[in-house]
C-alpha positions, 0 to 999 in steps of 0.5 A, spaced: 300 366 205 303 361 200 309 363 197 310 364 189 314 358 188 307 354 191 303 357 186 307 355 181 308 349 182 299 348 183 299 352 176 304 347 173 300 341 176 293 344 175 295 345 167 298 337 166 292 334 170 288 339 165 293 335 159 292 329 161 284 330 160 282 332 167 279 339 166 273 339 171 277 343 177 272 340 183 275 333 180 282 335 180 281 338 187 278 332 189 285 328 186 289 333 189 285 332 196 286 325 196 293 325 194 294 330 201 290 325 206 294 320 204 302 323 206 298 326 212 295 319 215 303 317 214 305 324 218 300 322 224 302 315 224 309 317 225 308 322 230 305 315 233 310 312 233 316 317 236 310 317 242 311 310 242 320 311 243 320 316 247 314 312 252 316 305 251 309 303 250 306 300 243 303 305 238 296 308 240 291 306 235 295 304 229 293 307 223 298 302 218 298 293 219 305 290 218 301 288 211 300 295 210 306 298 211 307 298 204 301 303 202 304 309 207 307 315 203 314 315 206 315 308 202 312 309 195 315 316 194 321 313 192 319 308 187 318 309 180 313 313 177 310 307 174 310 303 181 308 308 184 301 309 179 299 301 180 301 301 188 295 308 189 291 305 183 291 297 185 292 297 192 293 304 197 286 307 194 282 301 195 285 302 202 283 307 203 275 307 201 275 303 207 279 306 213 275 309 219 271 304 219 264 303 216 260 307 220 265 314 220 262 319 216 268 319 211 268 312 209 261 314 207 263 319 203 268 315 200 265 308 198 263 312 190 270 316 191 274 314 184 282 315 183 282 317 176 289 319 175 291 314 169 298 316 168 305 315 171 307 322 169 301 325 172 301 322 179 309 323 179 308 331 178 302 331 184 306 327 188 312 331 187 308 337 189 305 335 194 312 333 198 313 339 197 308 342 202 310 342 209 303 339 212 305 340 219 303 348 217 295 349 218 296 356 215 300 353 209 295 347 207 289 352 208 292 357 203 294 352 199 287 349 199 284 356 198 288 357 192 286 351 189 278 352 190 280 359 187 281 355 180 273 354 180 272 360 176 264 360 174 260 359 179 256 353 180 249 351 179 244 352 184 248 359 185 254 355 189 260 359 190 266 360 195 266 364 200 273 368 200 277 365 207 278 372 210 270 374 211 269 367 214 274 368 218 271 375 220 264 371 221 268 366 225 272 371 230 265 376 231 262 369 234 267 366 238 265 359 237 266 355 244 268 348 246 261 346 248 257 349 241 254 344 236 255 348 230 252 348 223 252 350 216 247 348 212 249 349 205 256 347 207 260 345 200 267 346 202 266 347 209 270 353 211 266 356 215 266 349 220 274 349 218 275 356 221 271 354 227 275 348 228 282 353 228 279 358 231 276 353 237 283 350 237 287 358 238 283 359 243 280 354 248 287 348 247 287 347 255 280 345 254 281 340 249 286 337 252 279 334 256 278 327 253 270 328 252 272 335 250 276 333 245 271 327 243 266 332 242 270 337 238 272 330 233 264 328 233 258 331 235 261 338 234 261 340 227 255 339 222 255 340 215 249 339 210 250 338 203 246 335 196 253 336 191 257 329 193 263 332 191 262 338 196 261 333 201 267 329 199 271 335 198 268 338 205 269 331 210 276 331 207 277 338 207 275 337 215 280 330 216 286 335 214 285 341 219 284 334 224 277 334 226 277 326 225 269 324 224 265 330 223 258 330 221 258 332 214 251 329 210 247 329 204 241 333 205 237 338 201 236 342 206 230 346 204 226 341 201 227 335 207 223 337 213 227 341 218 223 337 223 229 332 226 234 336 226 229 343 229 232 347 235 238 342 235 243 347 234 247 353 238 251 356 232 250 356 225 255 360 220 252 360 213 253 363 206 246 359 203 246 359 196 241 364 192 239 361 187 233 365 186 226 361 186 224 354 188 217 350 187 213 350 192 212 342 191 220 343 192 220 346 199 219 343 205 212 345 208 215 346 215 219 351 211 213 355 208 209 356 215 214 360 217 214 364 211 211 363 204 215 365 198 219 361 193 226 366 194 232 361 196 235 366 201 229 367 206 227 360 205 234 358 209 234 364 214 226 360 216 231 354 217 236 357 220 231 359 225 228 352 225 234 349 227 238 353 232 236 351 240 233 357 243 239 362 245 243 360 239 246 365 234 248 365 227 251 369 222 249 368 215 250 371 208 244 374 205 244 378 198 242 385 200 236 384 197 233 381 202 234 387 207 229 393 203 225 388 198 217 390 199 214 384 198 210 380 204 215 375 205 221 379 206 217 384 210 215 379 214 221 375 215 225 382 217 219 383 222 220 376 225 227 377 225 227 383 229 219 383 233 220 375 234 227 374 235 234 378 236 237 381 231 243 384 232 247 386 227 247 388 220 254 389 216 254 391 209 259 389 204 262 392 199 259 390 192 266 386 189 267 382 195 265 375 191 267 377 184 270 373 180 264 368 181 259 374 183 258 381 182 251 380 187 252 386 193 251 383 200 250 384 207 251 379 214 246 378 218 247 376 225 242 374 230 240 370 237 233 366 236 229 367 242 221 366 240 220 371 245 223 378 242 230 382 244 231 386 240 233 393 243 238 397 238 241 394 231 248 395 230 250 396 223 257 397 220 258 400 213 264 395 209 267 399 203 273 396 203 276 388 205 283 388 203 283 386 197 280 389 190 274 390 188 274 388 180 275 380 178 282 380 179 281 381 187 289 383 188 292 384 195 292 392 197 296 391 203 302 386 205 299 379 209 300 381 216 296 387 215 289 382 211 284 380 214 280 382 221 286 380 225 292 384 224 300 384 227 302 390 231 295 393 233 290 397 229 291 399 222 293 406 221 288 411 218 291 409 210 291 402 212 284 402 215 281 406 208 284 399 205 282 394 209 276 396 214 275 388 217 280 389 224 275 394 225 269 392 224 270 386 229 274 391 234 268 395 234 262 389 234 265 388 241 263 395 244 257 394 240 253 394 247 258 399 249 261 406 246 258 404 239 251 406 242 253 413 242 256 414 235 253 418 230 249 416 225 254 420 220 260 414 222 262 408 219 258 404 225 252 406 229 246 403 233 239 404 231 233 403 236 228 397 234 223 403 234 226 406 229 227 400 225 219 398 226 217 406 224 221 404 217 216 398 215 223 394 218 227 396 212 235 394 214 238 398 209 244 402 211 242 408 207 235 407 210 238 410 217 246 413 215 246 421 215 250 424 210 255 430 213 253 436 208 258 441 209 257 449 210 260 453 204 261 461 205 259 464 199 261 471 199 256 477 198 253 479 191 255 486 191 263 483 192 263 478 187 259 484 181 266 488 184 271 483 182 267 482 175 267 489 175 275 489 176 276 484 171 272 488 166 277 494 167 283 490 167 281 486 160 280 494 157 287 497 159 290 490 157 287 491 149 288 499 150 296 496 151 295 492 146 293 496 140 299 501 142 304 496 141 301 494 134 302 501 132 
């Protein structure tokens, strides 16, 4: 978590680029980013050079020449503000738009990258806060990057909006990325969820990257990040650069109206939250999209693609509007059927309704399934969330200390009070005995497993309430003739009462 001290250097920051003209917050964040990469690539050169010390061998691949020696931060910091803008503006970003090489996806994105901070002040205060933040800390630059893209107040066009930090990371543990997975986002925009993967991979399998070809895959051919916003994938490749995967796969494509036809069956894990946008055209769909299910409707247009990309046996995890689980028409009917008849349908986790406000007030649910094209499906495993950690209304507050938010808490389980406020532990400790003890809860609990013959006989409707019993309690009503002689008890009592009345009146 990040202190207050930090966010109210970020909110002082965000306010002087907002008066010095920059009011759009993705370009401040692309600013911002900018100004991160750049004392970042100076830390990694440092680091270099200390290895070079201590081994007595020249430096690996070194990031600056003796020309550019004078474009690292370490050495720009200290000059005056008017220095520092000219040096940043004339020469270190030019320097910049052409590092990693032509070919490196983030020399891609770069070439119409634009330094648009025109004032010394301005830069002296970004600069400023920057120092500030210790980069070598993956929690720090994280939530700080989180709070930043928490600035984006209005959801954007095409229904874009972020997917909050916590339930890409419930997503990312209930999944288990491994080092060999070749993972997938589809409408990527920032790229959290290929950002979690990455940690989560580097939490969990460190001895395995230290293999040279391991760690080649894991910078290279590992993560794969579509998008057709420039700025998000400018934004999405740096986001990736600054958690230390060095050339990921982060590309403009419209994933629903390009073919999926060279990128089919190519993907073992897809973690997604695709845009709801509502309705396309169909001369502005791929035709290959619409073979698996003809309809218009966004979302089941990216579950069809989904399908179409991931290899047979991968898995994915995606954000769907609940809409998607009950709606009647013959393509979502379809779609759900195909989920469970065709392929594996694991999982369904429902959230509660606040969950993405302020951006949206959209109920959601998490979808989770295996591509087989030959069936699978045995019983379905569904969990009710009523409450993730944090409030439900605009203002989302934390209703927990840090340490007890998100799926992953310290000390063990939550404690029943605690649970109440923050159901994630429990969700991924219960996925994990889905195969197991969770077959034979009741359909009372807050998770149970549904057979698929169940699930067929309701016309493959995969709305909880469909399937949840309600706990009716037994009340003892007291006979009639005990309840007209408690009446009869009162009456008395009230006669005597007015008779004791009128005597004291006289």
């Amino acid at each position: 978590m990040i202190t207050g001290e930090l966010k109210s250097k970020i909110d002082r920051l965000w306010d002087a680029f907002w008066s010095g003209g920059i009011s759009n917050p993705l370009e401040v964040i692309e600013q911002i980013t900018y100004l991160m990469f750049i004392r970042r690539l100076d830390i990694l050169e440092q680091a270099k050079e200390n290895r070079a010390n201590r081994t007595g061998r020249a430096i690996d691949n070194p990031i600056y020449t003796d020309e550019t020696q004078i474009l690292r931060w370490s050495k720009f910091v200290n000059e005056s503000p008017e220095n520092t803008l000219t040096l940043v503006r004339d020469k270190v970003f030019p320097w910049l738009r052409e590092l990693g090489g032509e070919n490196s996806t983030y020399a891609h994105h770069m070439k119409d990258a634009r330094f648009t901070i025109t004032t010394s002040n301005l830069l002296a205060k970004a600069v400023d806060m920057i120092n500030g933040i210790d980069m070598g800390d993956k929690d720090t630059k994280g939530d700080l990057y989180e709070y930043m893209l928490s600035k984006i107040a209005t959801a954007g066009q095409n229904g874009q909006f972020r997917t909050p930090r916590h339930i890409i990371q419930l997503m990312v543990e209930m999944m288990a990325p491994q080092p060999g997975d070749e993972i997938c986002d589809p409408a990527c925009g920032t790229a959290g969820f290929l950002v979690g993967s990455a940690e989560y991979v580097e939490r969990t399998h460190r001895e395995a990257l230290f293999e040279p070809s391991q760690r080649q895959h894991f910078n290279e051919s590992m993560f794969h990040g579509f998008d057709f916003d420039n700025t998000m994938l400018r934004i999405g490749s740096m986001n990736m650069l600054l958690h230390s995967v060095e050339n990921p796969d982060i590309r403009y494509r419209d994933s629903l109206a390009q073919s999926a036809a060279g990128e089919a069956d190519r993907y073992s894990l897809i973690l997604a939250n695709p845009p709801f946008a509502g309705s396309l055209d169909n001369d502005a769909t791929a035709a290959d999209l619409q073979k698996v299910v003809k309809t218009k409707k966004t979302e089941l247009l990216f579950l069809a693609l989904f399908l179409r990309l991931l290899k047979p046996g991968g898995r994915a995890a995606v954000v769907v509007p609940e809409g998607v689980l009950f709606q009647s028409s013959k393509a979502h009917k379809d779609l759900r059927k195909l989920l469970v008849e065709g392929h594996k349908l694991d999982a369904v986790v429902k959230l509660p309704g606040g969950v993405f406000k302020p951006y949206a007030g959209v109920s959601t649910a998490i979808l989770f399934f295996t591509k087989t094209n030959s069936g699978g499906t045995d019983n379905v495993w569904f969990y009710e969330v009523t409450a993730d950690g944090w409030s439900l209304d605009d203002k989302r507050t934390p209703l927990l200390s840090g340490d007890k938010l998100g799926p992953i808490v310290s000390d063990g389980a939550l404690s029943e009070e605690q649970h109440a406020k923050n159901n994630l532990p429990d969700v991924l400790a219960r996925w994990r005995r889905r195969n197991g003890s969770e077959q034979t809860r009741a359909r009372t609990e807050q998770s149970f497993c549904v057979p698929k013959e169940d699930i067929a006989a309701q016309g493959y409707d995969l709305s909880l309430k469909r399937y949840k019993e309600i706990i009716h309690e037994e009340i003892e009503y007291r006979a009639p003739n005990q309840i007209l002689e408690d009446l009869a008890q009162i009456e008395a009592d009230i006669q005597q009462g007015m008779s004791e009345l009128k005597g004291l009146l006289g």
